[in-house]
C-alpha positions as CSV (number, residue, x, y, z in Angstrom):
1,X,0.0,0.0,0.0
2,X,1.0,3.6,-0.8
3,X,1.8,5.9,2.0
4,X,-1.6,7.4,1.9
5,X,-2.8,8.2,6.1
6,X,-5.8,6.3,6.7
7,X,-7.8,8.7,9.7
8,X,-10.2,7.9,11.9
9,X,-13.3,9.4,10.9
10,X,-13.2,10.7,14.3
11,X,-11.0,13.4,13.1
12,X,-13.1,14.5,10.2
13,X,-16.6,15.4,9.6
14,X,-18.7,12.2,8.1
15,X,-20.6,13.8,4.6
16,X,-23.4,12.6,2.5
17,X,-22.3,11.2,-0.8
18,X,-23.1,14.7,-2.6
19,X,-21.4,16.2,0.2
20,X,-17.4,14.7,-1.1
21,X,-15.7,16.8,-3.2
22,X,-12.7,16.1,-5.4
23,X,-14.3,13.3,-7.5
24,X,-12.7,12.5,-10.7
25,X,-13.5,11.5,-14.4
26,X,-12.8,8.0,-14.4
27,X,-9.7,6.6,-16.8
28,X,-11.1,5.3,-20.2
29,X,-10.2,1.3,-18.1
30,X,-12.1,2.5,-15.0
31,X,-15.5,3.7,-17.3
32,X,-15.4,0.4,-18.9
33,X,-15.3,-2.2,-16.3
34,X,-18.3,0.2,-13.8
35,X,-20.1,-0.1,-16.8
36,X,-19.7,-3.9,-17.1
37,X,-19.8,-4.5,-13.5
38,X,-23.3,-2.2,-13.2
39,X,-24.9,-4.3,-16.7
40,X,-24.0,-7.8,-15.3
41,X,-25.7,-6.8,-11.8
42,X,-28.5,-4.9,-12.8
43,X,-29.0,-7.4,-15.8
44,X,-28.7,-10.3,-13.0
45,X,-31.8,-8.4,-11.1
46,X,-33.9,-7.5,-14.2
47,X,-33.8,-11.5,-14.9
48,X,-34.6,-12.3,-11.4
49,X,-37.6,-10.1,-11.5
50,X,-38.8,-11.0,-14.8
51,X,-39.2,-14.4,-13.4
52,X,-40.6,-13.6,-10.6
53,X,-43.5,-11.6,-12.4
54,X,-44.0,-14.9,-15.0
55,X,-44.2,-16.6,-11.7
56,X,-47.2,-14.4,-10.3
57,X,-49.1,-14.4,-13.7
58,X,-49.2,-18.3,-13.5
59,X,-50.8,-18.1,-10.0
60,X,-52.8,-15.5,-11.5
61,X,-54.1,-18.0,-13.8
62,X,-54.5,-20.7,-11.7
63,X,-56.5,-19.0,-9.1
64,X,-59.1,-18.0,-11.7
65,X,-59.7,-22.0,-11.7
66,X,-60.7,-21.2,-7.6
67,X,-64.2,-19.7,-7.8
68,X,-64.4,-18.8,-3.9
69,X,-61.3,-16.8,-3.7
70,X,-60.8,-15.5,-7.2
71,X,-61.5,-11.8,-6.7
72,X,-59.3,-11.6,-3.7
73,X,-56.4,-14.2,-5.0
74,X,-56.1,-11.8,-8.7
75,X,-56.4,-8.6,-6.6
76,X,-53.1,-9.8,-4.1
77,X,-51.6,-11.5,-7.3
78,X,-52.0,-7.9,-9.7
79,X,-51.1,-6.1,-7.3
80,X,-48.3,-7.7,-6.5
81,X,-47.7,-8.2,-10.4
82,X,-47.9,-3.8,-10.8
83,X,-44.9,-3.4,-7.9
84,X,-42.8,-6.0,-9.4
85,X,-43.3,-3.9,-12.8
86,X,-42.7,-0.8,-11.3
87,X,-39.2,-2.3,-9.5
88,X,-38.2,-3.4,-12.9
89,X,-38.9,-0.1,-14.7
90,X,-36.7,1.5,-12.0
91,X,-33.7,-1.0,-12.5
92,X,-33.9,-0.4,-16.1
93,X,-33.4,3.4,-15.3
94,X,-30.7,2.9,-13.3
95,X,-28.9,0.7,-15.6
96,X,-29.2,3.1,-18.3
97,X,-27.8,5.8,-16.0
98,X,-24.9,3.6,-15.3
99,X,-24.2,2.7,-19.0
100,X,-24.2,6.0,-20.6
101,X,-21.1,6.6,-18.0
102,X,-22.2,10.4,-16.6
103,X,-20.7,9.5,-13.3
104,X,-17.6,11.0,-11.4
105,X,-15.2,8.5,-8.9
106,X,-13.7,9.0,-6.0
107,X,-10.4,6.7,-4.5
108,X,-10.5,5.8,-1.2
109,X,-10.1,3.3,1.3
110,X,-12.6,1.3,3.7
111,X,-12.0,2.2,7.5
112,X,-14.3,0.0,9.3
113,X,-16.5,-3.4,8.6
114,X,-19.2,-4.3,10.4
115,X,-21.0,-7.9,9.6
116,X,-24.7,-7.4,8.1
117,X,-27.3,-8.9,10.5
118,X,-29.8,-9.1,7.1
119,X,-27.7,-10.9,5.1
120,X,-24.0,-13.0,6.1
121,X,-23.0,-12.8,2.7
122,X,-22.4,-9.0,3.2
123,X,-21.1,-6.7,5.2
124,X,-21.6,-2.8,5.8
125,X,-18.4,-1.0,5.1
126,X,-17.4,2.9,5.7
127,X,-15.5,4.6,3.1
128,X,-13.3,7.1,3.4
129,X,-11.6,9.5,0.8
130,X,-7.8,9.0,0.4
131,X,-7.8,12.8,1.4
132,X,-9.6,12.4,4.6
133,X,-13.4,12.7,4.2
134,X,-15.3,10.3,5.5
135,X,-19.0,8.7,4.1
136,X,-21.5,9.4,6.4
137,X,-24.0,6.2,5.6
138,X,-22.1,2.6,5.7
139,X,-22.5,0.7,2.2
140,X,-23.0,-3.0,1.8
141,X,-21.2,-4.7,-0.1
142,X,-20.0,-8.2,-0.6
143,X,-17.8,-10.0,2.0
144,X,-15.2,-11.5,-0.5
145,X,-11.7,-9.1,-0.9
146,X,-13.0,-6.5,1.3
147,X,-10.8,-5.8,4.6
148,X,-10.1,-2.7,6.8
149,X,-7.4,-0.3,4.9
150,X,-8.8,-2.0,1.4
151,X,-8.1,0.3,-1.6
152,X,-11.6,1.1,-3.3
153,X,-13.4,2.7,-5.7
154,X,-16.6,5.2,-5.5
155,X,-18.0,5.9,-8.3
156,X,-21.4,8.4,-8.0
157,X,-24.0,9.4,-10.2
158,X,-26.6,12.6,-9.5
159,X,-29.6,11.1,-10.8
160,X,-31.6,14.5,-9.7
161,X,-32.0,16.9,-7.9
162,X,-33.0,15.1,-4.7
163,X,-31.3,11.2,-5.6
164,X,-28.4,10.3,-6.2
165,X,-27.0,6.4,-6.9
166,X,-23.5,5.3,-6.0
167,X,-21.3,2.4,-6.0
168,X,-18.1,0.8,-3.9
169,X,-15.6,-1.3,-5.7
170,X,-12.5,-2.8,-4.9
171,X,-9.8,-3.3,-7.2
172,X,-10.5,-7.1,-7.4
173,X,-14.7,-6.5,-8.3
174,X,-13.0,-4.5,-11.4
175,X,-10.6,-7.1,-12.3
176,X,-12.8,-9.7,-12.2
177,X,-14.4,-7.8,-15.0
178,X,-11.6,-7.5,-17.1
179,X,-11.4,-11.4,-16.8
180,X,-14.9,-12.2,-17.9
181,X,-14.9,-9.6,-20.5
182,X,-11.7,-11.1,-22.0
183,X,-13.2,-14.8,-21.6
184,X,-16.3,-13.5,-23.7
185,X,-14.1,-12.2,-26.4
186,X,-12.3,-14.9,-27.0
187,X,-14.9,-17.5,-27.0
């Protein structure tokens, strides 16, 4: 590791995402492998909920067999059929915004990890710029790679005025997309 100083954030103010300044224009290699990274995971979810709607139009259609409970059974099963639709539309949007590649990144490292009572798989990390600032939310992100002092990546998007969508990476979540963008090229 460089001789960067990794603080405390109890020597700094903690700041909303919007908050950090001295983001960055990613390099041409950084763009490219957010972008892939952002496709493959929102892609991932899109599927996931795709099939989870073809799942609730089947029950749909099976409950219109069950004359007792049909009103109530397609009422729970549309409704539930619209807020999938909806999540969708919105992972759609936010893939797009990743892909056009309008966001700014910020280097940093990770200064504390705390395990993620929802999930084991994860754990809720706390960023902190490489010249001091610290994130005031913890991110989740995956367990793998990631330990205290960790080099990573930030990368942030203003989606509008009042939302805004960002993103940790390590230097091993990037690689591993060089490596399966290389193994799709070749095949």
């Amino acid at each position: 590791m460089d001789d960067t100083i990794i603080n405390t954030s109890e020597n700094f103010t903690e700041k909303n995402v919007a908050d950090l300044i001295r983001f960055r224009s990613p390099s041409n290699q950084e763009l490219q492998q957010i972008k892939r990274y952002m496709m493959r995971k929102y892609k991932r979810m899109i599927k996931s909920s795709e099939q989870s709607c073809n799942v609730c139009l089947v029950a749909v259609a099976i409950s219109m067999l069950i004359p007792f409970f049909r009103l109530v059974i397609v009422c729970i099963f549309g409704f539930s059929l619209l807020a999938m639709q909806k999540a969708r539309k919105e992972m759609q949007k936010r893939l797009s915004l990743w892909t056009v590649g309008n966001f700014k990144v910020l280097d940093g490292t990770i200064i504390s990890i705390e395990g993620n009572p929802d999930d084991p798989e994860m754990v809720n990390v706390q960023f902190q710029a490489n010249y001091g600032e610290v994130l005031k939310d913890s991110y989740k992100m995956q367990m793998e790679n990631v330990s205290k002092g960790s080099p990573v990546l930030l990368a942030y998007i203003q989606e509008d005025e009042q939302s805004s969508l960002f993103e940790i990476f390590t230097p091993e979540m990037l690689a591993d997309m060089d490596a399966k963008h290389s193994e799709n090229t070749i095949q």
